[in-house]
VOPA-731836 format. One record per residue: residue number from 1; x, y negated, z negated of N, C-alpha, C in turn. Coordinates in pm, whole numbers. Each point is the difference from the previous one (the first is absolute). Layout:
VOPA-731836
REC  pos    n.px    n.py    n.pz   ca.px   ca.py   ca.pz    c.px    c.py    c.pz
REC  NUM       X       Y       Z       X       Y       Z       X       Y       Z
...
//
This chain:
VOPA-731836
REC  pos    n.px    n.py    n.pz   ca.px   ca.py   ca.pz    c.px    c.py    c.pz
REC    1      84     120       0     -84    -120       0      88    -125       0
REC    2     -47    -130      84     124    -119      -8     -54     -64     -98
REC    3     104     -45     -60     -10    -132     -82     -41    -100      33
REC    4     -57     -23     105     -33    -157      15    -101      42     133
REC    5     -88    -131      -5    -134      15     119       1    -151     102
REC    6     -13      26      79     -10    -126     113     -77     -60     -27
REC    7     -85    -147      -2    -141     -20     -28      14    -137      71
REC    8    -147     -29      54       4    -117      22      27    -131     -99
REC    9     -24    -107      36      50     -77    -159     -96     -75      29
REC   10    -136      -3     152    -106     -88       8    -147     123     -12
REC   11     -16     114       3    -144      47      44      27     107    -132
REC   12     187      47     -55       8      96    -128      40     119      65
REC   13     -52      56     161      42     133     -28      48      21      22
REC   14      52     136     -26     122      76      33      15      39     166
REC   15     137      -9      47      79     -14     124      26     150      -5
REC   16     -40      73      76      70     146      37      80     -18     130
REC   17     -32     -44      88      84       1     108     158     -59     -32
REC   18      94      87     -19      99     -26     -18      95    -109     110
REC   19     -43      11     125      36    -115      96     -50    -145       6
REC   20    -143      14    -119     -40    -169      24      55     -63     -82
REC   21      27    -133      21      47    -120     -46     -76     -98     -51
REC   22    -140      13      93     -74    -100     -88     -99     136      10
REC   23    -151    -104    -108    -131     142     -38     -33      36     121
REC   24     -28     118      31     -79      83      93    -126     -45      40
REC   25     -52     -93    -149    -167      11     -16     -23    -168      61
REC   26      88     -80     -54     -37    -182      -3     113     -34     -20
REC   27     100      49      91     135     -27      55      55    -119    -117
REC   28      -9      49     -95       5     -84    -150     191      36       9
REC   29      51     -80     -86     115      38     -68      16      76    -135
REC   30     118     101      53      18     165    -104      63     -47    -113
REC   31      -2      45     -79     104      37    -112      19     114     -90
REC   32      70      36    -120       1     127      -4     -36     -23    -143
REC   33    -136     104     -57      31      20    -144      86     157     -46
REC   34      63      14    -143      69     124     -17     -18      35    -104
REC   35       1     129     -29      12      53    -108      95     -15    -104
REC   36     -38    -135    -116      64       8    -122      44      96     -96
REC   37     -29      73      18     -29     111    -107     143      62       8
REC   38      62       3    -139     137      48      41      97     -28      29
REC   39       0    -150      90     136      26      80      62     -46     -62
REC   40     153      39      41     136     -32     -35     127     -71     141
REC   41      78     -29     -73      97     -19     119     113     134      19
REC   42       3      12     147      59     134      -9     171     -47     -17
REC   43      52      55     -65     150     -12     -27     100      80     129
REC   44     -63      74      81      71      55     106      64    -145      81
REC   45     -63    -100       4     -12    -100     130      44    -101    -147
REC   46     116     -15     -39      42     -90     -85      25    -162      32
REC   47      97      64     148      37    -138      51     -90     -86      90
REC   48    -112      41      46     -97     -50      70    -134     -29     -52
REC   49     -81     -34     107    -153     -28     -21     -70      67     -11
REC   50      35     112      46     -70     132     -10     -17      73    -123
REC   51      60     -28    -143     -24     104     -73    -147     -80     -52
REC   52     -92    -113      42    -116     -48     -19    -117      90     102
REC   53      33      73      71     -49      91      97    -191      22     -64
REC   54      -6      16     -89    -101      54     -59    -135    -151      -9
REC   55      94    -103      15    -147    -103      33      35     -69     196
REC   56      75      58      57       7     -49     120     -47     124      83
REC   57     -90     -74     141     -79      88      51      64     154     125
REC   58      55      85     -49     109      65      67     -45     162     -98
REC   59     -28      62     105     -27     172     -90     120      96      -8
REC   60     106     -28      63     109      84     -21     116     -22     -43
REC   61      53     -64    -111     133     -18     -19     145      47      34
REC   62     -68     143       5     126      69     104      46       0      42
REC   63     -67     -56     142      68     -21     117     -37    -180      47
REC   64      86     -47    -101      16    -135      43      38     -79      96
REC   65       3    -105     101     117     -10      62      40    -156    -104
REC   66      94      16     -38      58    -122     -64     165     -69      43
REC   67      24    -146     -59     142     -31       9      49     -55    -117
REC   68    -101      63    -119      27     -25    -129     -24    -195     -27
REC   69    -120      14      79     -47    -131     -39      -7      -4    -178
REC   70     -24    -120     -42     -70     -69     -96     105      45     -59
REC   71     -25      12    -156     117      -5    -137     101    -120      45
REC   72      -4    -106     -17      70    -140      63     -12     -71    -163
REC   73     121     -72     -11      78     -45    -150    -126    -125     -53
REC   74      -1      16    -128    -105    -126     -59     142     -80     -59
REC   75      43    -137      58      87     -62     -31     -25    -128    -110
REC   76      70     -34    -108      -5    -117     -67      45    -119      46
REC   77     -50    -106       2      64    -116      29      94     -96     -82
REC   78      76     -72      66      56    -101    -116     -25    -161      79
REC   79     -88     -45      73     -54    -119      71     -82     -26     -74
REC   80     -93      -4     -88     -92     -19     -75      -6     -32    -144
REC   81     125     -41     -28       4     -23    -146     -64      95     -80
REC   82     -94      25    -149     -19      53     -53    -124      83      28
REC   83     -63       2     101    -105      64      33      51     192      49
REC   84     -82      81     -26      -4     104      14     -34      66     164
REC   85     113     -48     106     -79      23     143     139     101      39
REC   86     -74      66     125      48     122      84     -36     -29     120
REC   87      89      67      72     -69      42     124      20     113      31
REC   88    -122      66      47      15     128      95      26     -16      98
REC   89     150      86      53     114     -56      95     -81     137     110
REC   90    -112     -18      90     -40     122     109      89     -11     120
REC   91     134     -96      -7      92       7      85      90     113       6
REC   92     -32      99     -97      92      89     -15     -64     163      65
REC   93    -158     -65      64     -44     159      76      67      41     115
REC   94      16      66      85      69     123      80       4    -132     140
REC   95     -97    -116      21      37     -67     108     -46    -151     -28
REC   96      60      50    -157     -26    -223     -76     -79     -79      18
REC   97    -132      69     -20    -121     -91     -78     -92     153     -63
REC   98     -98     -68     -35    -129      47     -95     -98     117     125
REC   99      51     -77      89    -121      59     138      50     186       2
REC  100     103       9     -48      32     188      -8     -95     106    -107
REC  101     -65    -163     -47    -131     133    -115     -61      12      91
REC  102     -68     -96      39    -129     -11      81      18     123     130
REC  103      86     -28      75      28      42     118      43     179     -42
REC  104      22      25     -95      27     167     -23     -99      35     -48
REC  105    -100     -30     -31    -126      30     -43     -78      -5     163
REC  106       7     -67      81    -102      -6      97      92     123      76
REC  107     119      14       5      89     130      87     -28     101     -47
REC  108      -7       7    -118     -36     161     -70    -148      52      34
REC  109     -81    -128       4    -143      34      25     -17      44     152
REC  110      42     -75      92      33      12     124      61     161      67
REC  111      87      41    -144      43      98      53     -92     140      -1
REC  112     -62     -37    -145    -138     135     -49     -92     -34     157
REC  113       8     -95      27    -127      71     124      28      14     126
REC  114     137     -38      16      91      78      99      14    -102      93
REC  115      17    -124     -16      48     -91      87     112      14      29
REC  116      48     -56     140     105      22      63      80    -120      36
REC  117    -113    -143     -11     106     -75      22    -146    -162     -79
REC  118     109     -68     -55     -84     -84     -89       9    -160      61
REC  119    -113     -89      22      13     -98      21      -3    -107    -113
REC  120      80    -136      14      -2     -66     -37       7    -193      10
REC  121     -32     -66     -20      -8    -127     -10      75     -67    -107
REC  122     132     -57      59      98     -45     -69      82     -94      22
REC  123      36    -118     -54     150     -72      79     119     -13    -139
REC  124     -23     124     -61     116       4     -88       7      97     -93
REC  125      21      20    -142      25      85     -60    -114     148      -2
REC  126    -146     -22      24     -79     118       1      50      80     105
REC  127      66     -70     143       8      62     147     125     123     -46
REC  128     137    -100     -84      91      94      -2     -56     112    -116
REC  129     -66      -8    -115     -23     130     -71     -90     104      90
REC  130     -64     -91      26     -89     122     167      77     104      63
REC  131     125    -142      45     101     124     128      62      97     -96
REC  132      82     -82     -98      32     141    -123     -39     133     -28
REC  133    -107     -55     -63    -123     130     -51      -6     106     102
REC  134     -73     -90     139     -31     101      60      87      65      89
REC  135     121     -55      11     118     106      69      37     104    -130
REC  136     -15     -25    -108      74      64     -91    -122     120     -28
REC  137    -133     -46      18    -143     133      39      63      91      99
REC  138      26     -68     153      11      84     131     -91     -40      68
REC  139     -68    -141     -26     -60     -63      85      34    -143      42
REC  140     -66     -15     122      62    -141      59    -124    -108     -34
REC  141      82     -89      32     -58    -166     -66     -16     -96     118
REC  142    -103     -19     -19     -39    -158     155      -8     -94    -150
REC  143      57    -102      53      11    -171     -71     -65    -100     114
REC  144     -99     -16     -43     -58    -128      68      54     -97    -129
REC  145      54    -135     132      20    -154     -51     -76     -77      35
REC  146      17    -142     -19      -3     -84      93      71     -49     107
REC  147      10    -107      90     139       7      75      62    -126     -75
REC  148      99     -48       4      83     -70     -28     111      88    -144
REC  149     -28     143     -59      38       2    -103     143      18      55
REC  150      96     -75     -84     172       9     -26      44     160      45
REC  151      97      30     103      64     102       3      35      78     -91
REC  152      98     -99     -82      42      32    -104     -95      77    -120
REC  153    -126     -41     -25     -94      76     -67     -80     161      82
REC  154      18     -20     106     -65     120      60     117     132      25
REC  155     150     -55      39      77      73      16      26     150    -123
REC  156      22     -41    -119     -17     134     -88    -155      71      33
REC  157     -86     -37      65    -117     109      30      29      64     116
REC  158      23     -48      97      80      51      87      52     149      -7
REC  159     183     -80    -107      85     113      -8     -98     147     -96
REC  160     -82     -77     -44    -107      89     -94     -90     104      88
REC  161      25      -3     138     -61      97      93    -156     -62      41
REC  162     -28    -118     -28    -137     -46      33     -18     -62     123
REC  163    -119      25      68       5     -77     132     -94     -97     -76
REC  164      51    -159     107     -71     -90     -22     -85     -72      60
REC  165     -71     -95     -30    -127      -6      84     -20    -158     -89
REC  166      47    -116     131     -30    -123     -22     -92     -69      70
REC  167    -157     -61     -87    -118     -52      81       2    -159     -65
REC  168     -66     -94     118     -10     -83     -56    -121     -17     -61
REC  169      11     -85     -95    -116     -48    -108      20       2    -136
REC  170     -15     -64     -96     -58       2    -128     -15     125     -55
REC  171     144      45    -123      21     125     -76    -174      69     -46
REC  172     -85     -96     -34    -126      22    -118     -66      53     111
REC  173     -96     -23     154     -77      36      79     102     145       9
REC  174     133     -11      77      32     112      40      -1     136    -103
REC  175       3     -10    -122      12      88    -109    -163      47      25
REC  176     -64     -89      32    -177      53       8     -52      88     130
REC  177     113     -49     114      -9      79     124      48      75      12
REC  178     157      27     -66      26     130     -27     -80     114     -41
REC  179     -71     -40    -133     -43      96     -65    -109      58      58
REC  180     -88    -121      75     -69      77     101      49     124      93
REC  181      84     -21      73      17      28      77      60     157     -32
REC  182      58      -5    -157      47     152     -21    -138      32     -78
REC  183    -147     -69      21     -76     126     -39     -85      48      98
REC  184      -1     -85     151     -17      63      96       5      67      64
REC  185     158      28       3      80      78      24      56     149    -114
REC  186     -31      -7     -88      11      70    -141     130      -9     -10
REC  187      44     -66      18     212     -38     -28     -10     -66    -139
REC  188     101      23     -61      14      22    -135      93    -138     -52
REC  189     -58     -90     -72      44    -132     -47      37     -12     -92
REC  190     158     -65      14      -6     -17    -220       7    -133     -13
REC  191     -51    -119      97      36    -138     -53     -61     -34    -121
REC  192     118     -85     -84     -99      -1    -140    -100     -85     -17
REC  193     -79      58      -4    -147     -81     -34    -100      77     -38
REC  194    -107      -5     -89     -46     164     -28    -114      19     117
REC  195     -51    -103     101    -106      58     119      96      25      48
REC  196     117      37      15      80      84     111      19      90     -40
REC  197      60      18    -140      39     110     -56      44     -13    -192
REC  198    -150      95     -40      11     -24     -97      94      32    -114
REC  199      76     124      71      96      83     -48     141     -82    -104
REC  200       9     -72     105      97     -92     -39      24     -73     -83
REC  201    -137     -51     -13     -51    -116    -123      11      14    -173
REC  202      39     156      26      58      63    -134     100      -6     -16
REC  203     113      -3      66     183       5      -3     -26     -86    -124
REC  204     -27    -125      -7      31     -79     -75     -32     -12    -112
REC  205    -104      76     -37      -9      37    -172     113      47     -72
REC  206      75      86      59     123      58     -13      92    -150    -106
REC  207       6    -102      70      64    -122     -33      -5     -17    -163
REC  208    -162     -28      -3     -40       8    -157      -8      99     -76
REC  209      22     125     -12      68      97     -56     122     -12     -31
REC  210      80     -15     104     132      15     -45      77    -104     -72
REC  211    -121    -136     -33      79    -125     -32     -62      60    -161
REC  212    -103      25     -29     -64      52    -166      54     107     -31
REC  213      80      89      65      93     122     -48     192     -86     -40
REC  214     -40     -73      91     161     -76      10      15    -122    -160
REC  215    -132     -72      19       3     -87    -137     -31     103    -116
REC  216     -61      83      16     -98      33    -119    -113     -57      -9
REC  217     -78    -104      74     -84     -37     -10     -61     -54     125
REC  218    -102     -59       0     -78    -112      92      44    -162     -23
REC  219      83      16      80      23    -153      11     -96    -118      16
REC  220       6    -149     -70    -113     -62     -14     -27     -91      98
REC  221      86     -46     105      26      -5     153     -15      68      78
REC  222     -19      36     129      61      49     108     -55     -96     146
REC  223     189     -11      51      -8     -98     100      -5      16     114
REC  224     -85      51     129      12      56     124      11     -89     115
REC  225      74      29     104      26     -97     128    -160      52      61
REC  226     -72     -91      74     -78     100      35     -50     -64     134
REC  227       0      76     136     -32     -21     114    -132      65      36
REC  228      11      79      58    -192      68     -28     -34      83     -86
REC  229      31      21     -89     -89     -37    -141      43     191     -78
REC  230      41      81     102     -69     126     -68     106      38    -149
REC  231     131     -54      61     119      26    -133     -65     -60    -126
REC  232     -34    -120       5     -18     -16    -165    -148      63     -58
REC  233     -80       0     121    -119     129     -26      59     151     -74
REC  234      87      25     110      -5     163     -27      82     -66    -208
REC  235      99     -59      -6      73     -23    -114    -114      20    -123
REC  236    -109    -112      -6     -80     -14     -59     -75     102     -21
REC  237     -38      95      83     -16     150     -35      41      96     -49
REC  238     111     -23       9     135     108     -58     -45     -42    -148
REC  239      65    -158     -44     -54     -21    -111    -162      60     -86
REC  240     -58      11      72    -158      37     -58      17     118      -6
REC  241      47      84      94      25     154     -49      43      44    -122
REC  242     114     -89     -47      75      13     -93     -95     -16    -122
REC  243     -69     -88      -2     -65     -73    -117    -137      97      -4
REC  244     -70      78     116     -66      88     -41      39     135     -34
REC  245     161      34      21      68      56     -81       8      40    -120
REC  246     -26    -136     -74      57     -96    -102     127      64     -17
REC  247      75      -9      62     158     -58      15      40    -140     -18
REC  248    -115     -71      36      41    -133     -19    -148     -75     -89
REC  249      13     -60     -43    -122    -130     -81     -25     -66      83
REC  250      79    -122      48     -36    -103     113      59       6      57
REC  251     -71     -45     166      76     -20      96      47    -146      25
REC  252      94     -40      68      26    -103      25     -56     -73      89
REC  253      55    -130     -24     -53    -145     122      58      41      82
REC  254     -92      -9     119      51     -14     141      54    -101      89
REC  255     115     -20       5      30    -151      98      54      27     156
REC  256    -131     -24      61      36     -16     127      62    -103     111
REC  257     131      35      64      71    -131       9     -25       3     172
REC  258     -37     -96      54     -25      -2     155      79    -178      59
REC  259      -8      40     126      75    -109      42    -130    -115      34
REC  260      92    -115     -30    -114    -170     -29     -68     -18     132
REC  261      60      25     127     -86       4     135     -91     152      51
REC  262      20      97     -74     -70     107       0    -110      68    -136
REC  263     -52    -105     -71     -51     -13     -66    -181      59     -35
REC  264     -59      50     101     -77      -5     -20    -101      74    -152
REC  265     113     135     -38     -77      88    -131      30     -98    -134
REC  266      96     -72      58      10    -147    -156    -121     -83      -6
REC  267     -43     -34     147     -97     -88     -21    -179      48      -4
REC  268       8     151      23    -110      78      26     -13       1    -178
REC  269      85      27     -42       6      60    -135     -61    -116     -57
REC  270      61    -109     -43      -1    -127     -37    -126    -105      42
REC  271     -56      68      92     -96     -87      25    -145     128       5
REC  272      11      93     -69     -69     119     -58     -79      37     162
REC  273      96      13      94     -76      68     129     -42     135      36
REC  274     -69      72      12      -5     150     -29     -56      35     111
REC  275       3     -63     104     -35      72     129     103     -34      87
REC  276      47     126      61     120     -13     154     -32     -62      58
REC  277    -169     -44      20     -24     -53     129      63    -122      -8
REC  278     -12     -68    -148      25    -135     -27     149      -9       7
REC  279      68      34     -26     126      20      10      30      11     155
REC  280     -16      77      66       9     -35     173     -79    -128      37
REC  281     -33     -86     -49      -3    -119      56      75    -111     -39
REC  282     108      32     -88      97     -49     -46      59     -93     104
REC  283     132     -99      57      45     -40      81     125      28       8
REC  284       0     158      20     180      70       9      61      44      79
REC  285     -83     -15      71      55      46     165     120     -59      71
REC  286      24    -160     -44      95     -85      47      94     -18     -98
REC  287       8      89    -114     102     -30     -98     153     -13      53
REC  288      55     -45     -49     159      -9      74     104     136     -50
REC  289     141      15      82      56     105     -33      78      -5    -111
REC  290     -11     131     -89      59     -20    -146     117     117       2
REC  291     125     -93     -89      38     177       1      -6     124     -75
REC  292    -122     -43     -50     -21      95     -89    -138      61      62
REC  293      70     120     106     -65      36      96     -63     118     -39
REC  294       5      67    -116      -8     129     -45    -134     -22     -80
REC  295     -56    -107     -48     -74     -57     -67    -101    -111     125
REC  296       3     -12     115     -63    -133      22     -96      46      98
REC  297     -97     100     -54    -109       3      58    -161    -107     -53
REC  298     -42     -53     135     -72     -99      19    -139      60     -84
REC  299     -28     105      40    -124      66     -68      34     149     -19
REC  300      77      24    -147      11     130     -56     -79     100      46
REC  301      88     110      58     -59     149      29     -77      58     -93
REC  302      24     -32    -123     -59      70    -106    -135    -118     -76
REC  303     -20     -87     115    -110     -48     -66      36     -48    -152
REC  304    -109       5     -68     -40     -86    -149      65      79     -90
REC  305      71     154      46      22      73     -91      78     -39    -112
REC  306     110     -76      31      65     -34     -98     -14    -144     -70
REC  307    -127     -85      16     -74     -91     -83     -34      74    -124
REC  308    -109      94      75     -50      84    -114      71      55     -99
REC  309     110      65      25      83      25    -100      67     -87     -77
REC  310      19    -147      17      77     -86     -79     -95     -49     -59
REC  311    -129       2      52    -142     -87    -134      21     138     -86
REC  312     -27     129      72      -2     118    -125      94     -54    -105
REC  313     130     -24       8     117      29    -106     -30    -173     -57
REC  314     -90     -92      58      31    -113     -77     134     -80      82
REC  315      44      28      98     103     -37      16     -24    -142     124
REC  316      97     -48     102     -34     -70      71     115       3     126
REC  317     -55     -96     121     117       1      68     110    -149       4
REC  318      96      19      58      51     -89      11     104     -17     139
REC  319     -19    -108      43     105      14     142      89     -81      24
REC  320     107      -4      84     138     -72     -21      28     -43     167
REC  321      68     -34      58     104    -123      89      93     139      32
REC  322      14     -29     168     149      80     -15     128     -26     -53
REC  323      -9    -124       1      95     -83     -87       9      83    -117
REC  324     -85     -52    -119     -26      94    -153      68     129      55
REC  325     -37      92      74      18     174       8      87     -17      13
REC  326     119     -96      85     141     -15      36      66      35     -73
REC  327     -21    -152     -95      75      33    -111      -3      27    -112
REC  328    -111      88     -21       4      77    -113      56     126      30
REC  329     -30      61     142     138      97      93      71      30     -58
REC  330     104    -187       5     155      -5      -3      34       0    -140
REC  331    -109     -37     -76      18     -45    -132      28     201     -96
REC  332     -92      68      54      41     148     -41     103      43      46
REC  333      49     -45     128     115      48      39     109     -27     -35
REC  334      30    -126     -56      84     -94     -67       0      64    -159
REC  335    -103      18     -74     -36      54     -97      19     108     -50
REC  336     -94      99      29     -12     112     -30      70     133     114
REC  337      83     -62     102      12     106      80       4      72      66
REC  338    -187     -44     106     -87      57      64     -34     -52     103
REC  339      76      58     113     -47     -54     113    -126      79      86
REC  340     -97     -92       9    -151     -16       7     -53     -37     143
REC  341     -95      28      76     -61     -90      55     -81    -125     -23
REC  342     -20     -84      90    -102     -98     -27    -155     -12     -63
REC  343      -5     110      44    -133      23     -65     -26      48    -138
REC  344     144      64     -67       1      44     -92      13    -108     -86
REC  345     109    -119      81       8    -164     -58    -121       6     -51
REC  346     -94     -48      65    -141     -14      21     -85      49    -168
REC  347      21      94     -37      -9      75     -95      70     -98    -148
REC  348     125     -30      37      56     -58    -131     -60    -101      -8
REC  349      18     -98     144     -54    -148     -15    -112       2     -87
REC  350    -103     112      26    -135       5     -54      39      40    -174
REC  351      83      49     -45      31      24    -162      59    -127     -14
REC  352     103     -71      66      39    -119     -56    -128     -93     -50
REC  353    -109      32      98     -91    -139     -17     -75      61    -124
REC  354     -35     106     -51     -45     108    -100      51     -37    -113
REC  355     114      -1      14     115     -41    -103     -25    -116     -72
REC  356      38    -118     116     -22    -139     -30    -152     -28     -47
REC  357    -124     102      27    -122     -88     -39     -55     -27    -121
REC  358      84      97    -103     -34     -15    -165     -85     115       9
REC  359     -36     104      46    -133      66     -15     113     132     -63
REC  360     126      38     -13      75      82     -75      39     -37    -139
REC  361    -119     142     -74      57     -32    -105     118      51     -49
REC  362      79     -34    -110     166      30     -42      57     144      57
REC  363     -67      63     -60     -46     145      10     -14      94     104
REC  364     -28     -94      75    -112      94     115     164      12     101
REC  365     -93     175      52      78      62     117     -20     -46     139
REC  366      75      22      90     -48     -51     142     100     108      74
REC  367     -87      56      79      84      42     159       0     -48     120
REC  368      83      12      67     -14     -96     152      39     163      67
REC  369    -100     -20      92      33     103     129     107       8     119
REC  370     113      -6      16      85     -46     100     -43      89      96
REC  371     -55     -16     115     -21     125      93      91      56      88
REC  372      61    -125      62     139      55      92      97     -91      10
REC  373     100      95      53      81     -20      23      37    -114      82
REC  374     159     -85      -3      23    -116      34      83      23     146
REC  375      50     141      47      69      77      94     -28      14      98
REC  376    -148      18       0    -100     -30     157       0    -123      25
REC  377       7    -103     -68     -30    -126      -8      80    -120      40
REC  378     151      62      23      84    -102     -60     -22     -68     119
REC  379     -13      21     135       9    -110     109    -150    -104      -8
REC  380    -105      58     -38     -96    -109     -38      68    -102    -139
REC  381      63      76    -100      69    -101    -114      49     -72      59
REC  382     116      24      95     125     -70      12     -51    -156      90
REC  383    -126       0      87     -50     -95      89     -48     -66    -107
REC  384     -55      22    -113     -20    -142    -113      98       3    -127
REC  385      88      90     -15      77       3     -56     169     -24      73
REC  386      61     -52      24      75     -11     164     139      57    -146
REC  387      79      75      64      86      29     -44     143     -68     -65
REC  388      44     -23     -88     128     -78     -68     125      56      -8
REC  389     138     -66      74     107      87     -57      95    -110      -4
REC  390     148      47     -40      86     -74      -3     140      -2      73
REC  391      48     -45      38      91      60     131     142     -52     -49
REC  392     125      91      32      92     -49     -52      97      68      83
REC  393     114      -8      -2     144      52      -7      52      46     -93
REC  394     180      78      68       9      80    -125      94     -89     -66
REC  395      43    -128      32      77     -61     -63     -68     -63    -137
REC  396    -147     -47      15    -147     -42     -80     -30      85    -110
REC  397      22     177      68    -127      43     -40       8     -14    -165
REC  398     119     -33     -90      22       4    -142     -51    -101     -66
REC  399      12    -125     109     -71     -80    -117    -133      11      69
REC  400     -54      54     100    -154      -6      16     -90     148     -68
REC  401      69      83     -27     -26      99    -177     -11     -31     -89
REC  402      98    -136     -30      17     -47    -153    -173    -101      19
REC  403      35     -99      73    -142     -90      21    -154      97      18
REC  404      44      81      96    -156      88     -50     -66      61    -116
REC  405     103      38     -75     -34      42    -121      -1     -95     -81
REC  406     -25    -154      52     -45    -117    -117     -83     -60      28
REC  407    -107      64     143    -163     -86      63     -51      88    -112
//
């Protein structure tokens, strides 16, 4: 018998067709309830996401295909003066970001019903855990982009065995035509969003587990970058699992950090909007280009989902300048160590302003989510970040050692 049941999350019932994505009945959006009763974390799967197996939607542990996603370091800070903050560094999964929960959860599922080759909608970190995963299954990967995306970002999918597939238009429509189009066709989708594929939308509970096993507790923060919406969703779930556990008492505030020209779940939230429709009449279509491209969708794939979850926790959003994400970037990197993407900037800027608003009390815990890595990134950094050096001879170079080590 499985642990867990498909269900709609609009009409209630249960999903048997193991290939649908959305309800069978009122093409509603799925989600999964599971059997509490019992579970544990399995200790076989120490270093990964997987030894949580027992609340993520997957019937065989056995035969996994994994790259030892998740288990990624809960780090302390020293930028913050006396406050109690971390970040969960997800730069450290198998292809440096967070997108390797998500994306091994939709491959494993993909694989129980015998898909052979998985589509996706991507212009960055979901595309490469895609090509990963699914070469490392024995299946191949189509990456739809947009056109204009940087060489430099598509090339590791590439060497990743993926063919690619560049259309023009707007990331948000094409993620919707995709998904059409693989249920027309019955081709098998993992873009993350849960009407594409709900599978996925679980990786990320994983996150909040491993940060309440890592503290010992539920942190009284938690800070998410968030572009269409499903990461700090699925997070906020993870958390509730826990707490109907009771592993945990409370869950934490949710802070969702989005970029100031891609704004719309800040202002949906904030101005108590609860219908998509209203939200697609927003004026975002002409927003300008940010580089915090990983985050700057005009009208979130995932819809209201992740409003809802930040009124659940009490929490709120907040959004920043690429400027702000810059240099709060450079400011961790300078700092603590960690070289980041922009979007992960994006993320701090949003704790700096957290920080600064008085709403922390002495006491209180905070996590920041770093999602990826700064390695894919560096040629978008380096065009607003322009590079610094110092040039010398070898007759120089002694006293220009001695002088560097006194900026």
């Amino acid at each position: 018998m499985s642990h867990f049941k498909k269900v709609c999350l609009e009409c209630e019932q249960e999903e048997s067709d193991p290939m649908a994505m959305v309800c069978t009945s009122c093409s509603g959006l799925l989600g999964f309830h599971y059997n509490f009763e019992d579970v544990s974390w399995d200790d076989r799967f120490q270093q990964n996401m997987w030894r949580y197996w027992q609340l993520l939607p997957i019937d065989d542990p056995d035969s996994l295909v994994t790259l030892d996603e998740g288990g990624t370091p809960l780090l302390s800070t020293r930028a913050y003066g006396n406050h109690e903050i971390y970040v969960k560094d997800e730069t450290r999964n198998p292809t440096g970001s967070h997108k390797d929960r998500s994306l091994s959860v939709a491959i494993n599922h993909g694989k129980s019903i015998g898909a052979q080759v998985t589509y996706i909608v991507s212009t960055g970190s979901a595309g490469v855990s895609n090509a990963a995963l699914s070469a490392r299954a024995g299946m191949r990967s189509v990456i739809v982009m947009c056109d204009g995306t940087p060489a430099e970002r598509l090339y590791p999918l590439y060497m990743l065995g993926a063919t690619l597939v560049e259309v023009s238009g707007d990331i948000d429509p094409v993620v919707d035509l995709v998904a059409d189009i693989c249920r027309e066709h019955g081709l098998y989708s993992t873009s993350t969003s849960r009407k594409t594929n709900p599978y996925q939308s679980e990786g990320n509970k994983t996150i909040a587990y491993e940060i309440v096993e890592q503290l010992g507790h539920a942190p009284d923060w938690m800070v998410v970058p968030v572009g269409g919406g499903g990461s700090i969703s699925g997070i906020w779930r993870g958390f509730c699992d826990l707490k109907k556990l009771k592993i945990i008492k409370d869950c934490p505030k949710m802070i969702g950090v989005v970029p100031h020209d891609y704004n719309a779940l800040e202002i949906a939230f904030d101005q108590g909007i609860a219908k998509w429709k209203d939200v697609l009449a927003m004026p975002f279509e002409d927003a300008p280009p940010s580089v915090l491209v990983k985050l700057a969708h005009p009208y979130p794939p995932d819809q209201l989902e992740s409003p809802h979850a930040i009124k659940a926790s009490e929490g709120f959003f907040i959004s920043v300048t690429d400027e702000e994400a810059l240099n709060a970037q450079q400011k961790i990197g300078h700092c603590e160590g960690l070289y980041i993407e922009p979007s992960s900037g994006a993320c701090l800027a949003g704790l700096n302003k957290l920080v600064d608003s008085g709403k922390l009390q002495s006491n209180d815990s905070v996590v920041a989510m770093i999602s990826g890595s700064g390695f894919r990134e560096t040629a978008t950094t380096m065009e607003c970040r322009p590079l610094k050096k110092q040039s010398t001879d070898l007759n120089n170079l002694s006293s220009t050692l001695v002088k560097a080590a006194q900026v």
